[in-house]
C-alpha positions in Angstrom: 11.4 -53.4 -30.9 8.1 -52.3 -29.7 5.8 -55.3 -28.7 2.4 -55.3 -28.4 1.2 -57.5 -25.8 2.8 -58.5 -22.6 3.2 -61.7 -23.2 4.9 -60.9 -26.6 7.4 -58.9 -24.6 8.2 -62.0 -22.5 9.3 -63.5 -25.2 11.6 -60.9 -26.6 13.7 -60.4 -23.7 13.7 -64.3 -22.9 15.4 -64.4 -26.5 17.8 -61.3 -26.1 21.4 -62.0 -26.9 22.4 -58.2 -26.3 21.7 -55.3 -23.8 19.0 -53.4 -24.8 17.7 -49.5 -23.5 14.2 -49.2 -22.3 12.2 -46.5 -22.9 8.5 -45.4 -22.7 7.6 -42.4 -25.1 11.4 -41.5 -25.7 10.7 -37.9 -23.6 13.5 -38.4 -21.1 16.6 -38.4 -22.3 17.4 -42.4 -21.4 20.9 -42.9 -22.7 22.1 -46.6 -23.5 22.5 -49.2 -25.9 21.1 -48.1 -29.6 19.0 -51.2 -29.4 15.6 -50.5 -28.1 12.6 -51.4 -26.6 9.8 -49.3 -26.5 6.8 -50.0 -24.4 4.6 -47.7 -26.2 3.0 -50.2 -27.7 1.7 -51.5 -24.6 -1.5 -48.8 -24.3 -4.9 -48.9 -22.8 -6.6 -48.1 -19.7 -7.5 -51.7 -18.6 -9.6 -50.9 -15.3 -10.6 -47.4 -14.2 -13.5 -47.4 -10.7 -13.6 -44.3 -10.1 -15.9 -44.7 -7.0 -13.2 -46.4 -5.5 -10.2 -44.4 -6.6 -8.3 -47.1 -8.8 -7.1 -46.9 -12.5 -4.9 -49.6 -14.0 -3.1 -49.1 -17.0 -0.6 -50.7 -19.3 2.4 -49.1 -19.1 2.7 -47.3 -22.7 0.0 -45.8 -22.1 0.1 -42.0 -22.1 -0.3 -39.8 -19.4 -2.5 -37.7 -21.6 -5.2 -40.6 -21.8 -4.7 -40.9 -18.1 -5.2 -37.0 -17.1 -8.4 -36.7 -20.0 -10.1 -40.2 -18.2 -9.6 -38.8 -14.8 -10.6 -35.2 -16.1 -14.0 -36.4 -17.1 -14.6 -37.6 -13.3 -13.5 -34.9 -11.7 -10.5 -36.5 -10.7 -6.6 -36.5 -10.7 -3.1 -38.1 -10.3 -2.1 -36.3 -7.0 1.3 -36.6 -8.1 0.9 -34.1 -11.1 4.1 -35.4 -12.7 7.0 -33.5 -15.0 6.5 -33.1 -18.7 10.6 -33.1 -19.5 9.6 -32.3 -23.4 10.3 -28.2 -23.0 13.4 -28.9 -20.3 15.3 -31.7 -22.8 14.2 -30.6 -25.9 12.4 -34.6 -27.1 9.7 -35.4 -28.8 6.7 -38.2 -28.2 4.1 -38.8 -25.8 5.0 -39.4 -21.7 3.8 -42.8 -21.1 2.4 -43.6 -17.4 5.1 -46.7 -17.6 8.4 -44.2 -17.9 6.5 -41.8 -15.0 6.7 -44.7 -12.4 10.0 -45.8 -13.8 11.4 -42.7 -13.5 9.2 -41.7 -9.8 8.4 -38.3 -11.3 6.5 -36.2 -8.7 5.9 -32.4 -8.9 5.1 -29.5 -6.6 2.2 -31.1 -4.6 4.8 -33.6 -3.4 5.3 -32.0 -0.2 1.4 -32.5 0.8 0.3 -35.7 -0.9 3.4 -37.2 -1.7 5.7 -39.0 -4.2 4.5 -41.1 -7.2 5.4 -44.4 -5.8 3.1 -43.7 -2.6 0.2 -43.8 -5.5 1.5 -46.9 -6.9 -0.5 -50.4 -5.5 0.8 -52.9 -8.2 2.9 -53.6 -10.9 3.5 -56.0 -13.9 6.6 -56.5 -15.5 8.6 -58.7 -17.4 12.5 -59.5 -15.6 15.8 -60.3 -17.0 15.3 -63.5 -17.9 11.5 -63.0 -19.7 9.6 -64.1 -16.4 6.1 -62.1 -16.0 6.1 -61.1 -12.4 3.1 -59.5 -10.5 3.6 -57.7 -7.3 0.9 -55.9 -5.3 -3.2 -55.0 -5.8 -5.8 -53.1 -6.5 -6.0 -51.2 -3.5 -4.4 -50.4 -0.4 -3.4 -52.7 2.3 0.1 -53.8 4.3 2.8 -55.4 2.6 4.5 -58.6 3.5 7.4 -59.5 1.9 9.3 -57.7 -0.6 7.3 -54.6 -1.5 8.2 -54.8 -5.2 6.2 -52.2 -6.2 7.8 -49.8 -4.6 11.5 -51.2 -5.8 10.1 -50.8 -9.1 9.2 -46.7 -9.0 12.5 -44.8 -9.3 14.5 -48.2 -10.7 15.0 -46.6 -14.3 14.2 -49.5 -16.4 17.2 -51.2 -14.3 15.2 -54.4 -12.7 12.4 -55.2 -15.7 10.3 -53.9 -18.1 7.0 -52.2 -16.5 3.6 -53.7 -18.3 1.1 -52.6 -16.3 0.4 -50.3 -13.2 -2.7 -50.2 -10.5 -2.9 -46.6 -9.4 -4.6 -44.7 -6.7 -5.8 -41.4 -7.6 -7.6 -38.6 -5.6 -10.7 -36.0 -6.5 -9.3 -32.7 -8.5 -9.9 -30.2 -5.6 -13.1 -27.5 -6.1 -10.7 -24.6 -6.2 -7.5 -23.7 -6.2 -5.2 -20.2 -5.1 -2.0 -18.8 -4.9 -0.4 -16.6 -3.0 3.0 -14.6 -3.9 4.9 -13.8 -1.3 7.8 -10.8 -2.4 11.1 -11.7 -1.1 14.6 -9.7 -1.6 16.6 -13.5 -1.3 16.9 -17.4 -0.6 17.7 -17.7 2.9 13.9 -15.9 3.4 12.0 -17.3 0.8 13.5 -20.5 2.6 11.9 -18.8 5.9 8.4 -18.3 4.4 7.7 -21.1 2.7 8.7 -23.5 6.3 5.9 -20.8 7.9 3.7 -21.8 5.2 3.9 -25.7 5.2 4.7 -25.6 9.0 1.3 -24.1 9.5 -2.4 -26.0 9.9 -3.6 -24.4 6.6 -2.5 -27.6 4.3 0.0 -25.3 1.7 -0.2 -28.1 -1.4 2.9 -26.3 -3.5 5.6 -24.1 -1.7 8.1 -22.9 -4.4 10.8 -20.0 -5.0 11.8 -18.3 -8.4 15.1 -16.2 -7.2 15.0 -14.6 -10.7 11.7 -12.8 -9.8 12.2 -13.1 -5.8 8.3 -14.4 -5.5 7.7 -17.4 -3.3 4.9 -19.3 -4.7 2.4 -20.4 -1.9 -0.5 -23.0 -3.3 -3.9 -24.1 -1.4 -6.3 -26.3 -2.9 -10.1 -28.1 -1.7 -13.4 -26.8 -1.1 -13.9 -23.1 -2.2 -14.9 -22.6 1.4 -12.0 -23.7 2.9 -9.8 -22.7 0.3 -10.7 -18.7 0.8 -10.7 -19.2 4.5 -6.8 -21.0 4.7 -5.7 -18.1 1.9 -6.9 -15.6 4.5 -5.3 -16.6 7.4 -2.0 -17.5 5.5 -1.6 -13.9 4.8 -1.9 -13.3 8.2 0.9 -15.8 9.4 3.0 -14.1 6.6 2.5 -10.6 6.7 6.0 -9.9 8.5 8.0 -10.9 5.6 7.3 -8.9 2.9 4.3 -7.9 0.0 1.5 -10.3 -0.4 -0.8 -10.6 -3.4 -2.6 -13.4 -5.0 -1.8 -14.6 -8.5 -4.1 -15.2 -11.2 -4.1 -18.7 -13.6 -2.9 -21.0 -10.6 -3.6 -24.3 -12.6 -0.6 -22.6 -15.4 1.8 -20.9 -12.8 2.2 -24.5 -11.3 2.8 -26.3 -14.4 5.3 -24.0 -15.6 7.3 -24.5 -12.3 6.7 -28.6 -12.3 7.9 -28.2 -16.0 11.3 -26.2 -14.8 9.9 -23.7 -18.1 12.4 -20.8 -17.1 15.3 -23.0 -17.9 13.2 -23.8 -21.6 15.5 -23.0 -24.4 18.6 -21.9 -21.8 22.2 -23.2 -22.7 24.1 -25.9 -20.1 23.3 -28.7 -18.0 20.6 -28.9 -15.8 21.1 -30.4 -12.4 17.9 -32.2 -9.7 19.5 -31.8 -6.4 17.4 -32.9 -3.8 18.4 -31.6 -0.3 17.3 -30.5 2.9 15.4 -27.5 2.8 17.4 -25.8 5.3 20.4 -26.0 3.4 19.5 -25.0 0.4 20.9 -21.1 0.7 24.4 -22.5 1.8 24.2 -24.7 -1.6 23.0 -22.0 -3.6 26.1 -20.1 -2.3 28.3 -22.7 -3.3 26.7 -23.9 -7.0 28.4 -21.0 -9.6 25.0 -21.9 -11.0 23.4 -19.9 -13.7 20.2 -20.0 -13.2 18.6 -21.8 -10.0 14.7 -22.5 -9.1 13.4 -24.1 -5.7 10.3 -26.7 -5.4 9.2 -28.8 -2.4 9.8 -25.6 0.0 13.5 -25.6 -0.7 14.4 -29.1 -1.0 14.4 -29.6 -4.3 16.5 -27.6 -6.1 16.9 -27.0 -10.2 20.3 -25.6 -11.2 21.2 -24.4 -14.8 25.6 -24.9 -15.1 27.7 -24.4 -17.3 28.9 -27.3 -19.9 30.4 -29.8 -18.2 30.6 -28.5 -14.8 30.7 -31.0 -12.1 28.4 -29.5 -9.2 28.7 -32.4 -7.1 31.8 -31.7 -5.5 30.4 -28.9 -4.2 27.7 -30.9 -2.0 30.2 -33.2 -0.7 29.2 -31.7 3.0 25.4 -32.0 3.0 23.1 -34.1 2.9 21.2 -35.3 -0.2 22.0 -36.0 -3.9 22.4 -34.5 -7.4 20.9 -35.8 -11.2 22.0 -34.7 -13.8 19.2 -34.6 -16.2 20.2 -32.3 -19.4 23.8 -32.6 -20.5 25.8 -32.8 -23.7 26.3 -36.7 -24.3 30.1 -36.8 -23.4 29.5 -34.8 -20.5 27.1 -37.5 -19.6 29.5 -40.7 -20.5 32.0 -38.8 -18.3 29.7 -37.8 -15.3 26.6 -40.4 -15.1 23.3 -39.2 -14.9 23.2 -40.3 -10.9 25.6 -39.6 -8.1 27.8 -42.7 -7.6 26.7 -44.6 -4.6 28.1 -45.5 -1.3 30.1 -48.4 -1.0 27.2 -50.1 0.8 24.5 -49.1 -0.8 26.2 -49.7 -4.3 26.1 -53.5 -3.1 22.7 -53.5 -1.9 22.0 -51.8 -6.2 24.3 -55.0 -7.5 22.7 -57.3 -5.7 19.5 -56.1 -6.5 20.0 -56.4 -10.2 22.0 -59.5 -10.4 18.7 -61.1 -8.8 16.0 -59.1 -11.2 18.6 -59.1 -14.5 21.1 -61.6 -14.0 22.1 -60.9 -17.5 23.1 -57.3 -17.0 20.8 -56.3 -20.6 18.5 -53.9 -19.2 20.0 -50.0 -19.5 23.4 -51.0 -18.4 25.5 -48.4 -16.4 22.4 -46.0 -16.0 22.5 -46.1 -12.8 25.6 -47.6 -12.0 
């Protein structure tokens, strides 16, 4: 099922007798019911000021269009969100729709923040075919239920996204890297908390243990940018060889990409964590392959078939996805990390109210 219009989606859930799976562009891995509905069909840039930093978009719409729109204005979605094609091995065109569903956010996350901080209002169609419209077109306090928030990260879980107001930013002047040589974890940890800790506004902060280079990123005015690079080698010149790398703009989305992983055997694992602990997870992982984003608090991990990492967290703070895994390993495990007993309420409440009728992506996240 792949409507057209919103209103024609309205009517197709309103008449569902049967759980159905949600998807965007089909590029990340939603598992579910084999009955579909695809939101692709729902495509268009419907507003775009750039003067005042807004684009709204239907929610099928792909982030290619988005990114080429913005290009041509010198502008950008601060969030530079994941392309999971290379990491899950699937096919079709991201839509903006499944990047708010899903909350993806890359590198520059630790400086500019997550996708749903980008997000000022939402259409979509609830449980029970109702079209419900939650914030603006620009930036302002919330009363009430902030909706559009609830809706980034939800998964398809609490309605089917039609249309999204974004704020986006200016694409900076220039753009450098530095590579910071470390022998392990525990002090790449150390130099990228100098990095971000410092006043020189480090926009990417990222580790690569099977290379041991720390991946430092400063963007803006050419100026400025040369100036803060300067200086940062200064602050860091105690831990080991500095250089600077060449092709920024591809170095970054290879890492927001996970591409060392590309084409690697077992599951992949999204542990997000506090930076600080990241060397005593490592430790603990019996991972394969491990890569570190958001100064150390996000960690990708590459595990054997199967293997259950999450009992090795159990201690820290934080929580584990799993995003690539055989499809029994996935009925068995659950893509998310079962809830608290308090929180798991709050989640069944929340979608009893939004999808009394349990039909959209049941059990994806829990």
């Amino acid at each position: 099922m792949k409507p057209e219009t919103e209103a024609e989606l309205a009517e197709l859930v309103a008449g569902l007798q049967q759980p159905v799976r949600i998807v965007g562009g089909g590029t990340r891995g939603v598992t579910g019911p084999e009955v579909m509905i695809e939101t692709s069909g729902l495509t268009g840039i419907t507003l775009y000021e750039p003067g005042a930093l807004t684009l709204v978009a239907q929610a099928g719409t792909p982030v290619a269009d988005i990114e080429a729109a913005l290009e041509a204005e010198g502008q950008q979605l601060a969030f530079e969100p994941m392309d999971h094609r290379g990491l899950l091995g699937t096919n079709g065109e991201p839509t903006i729709g499944g990047v708010v569903a899903a909350n993806i956010s890359g590198p520059r996350r630790v400086q500019a923040g997550a996708c749903r901080d980008f997000l000022l209002g939402v259409r979509y169609v609830d449980g029970m075919g109702q079209v419900v419209k939650n914030g603006g077109r620009v930036m302002k306090n919330v009363t009430g239920y902030d909706l559009v928030k609830l809706m980034a990260g939800s998964w398809g879980t609490l309605g089917v996204l039609t249309e999204l107001s974004l704020k986006v930013l200016p694409k900076p002047e220039s753009t450098a890297t530095l590579i910071v040589h470390v022998a392990e974890l525990t002090q790449a940890i150390q130099v990228m908390s100098a990095a971000l800790k410092s006043p020189y506004e480090v926009s990417g902060a990222a580790f690569d243990p099977q290379d041991g280079r720390v991946l430092l990123r400063v963007e803006g005015f050419s100026d400025s940018v040369a100036y803060r690079i300067d200086r940062l080698k200064t602050v860091l010149s105690g831990f080991g060889e500095i250089t600077e790398a060449s092709g920024s703009a591809e170095l970054w989305r290879a890492l927001r990409n996970v591409r060392p992983f590309h084409g690697q055997d077992g599951d992949v694992w999204r542990i997000s964590v506090k930076p600080t602990d990241a060397p005593d997870i490592e430790a603990r992982l019996n991972a394969d392959q491990t890569l570190f984003d958001w100064g150390g608090g996000l960690i990708w991990a590459r595990a054997p078939s199967g293997t259950d990492i999450r009992g090795n967290l159990c201690r820290f703070d934080g929580h584990a996805t799993l995003v690539r895994g055989a499809i029994d390993t996935v009925v068995s495990l659950g893509h998310f990390q079962p809830e608290p007993t308090e929180i798991k309420a709050l989640t069944q409440g929340l979608r009893q109210r939004f999808d009394p009728r349990g039909i959209f992506n049941p059990g994806l996240m829990g």
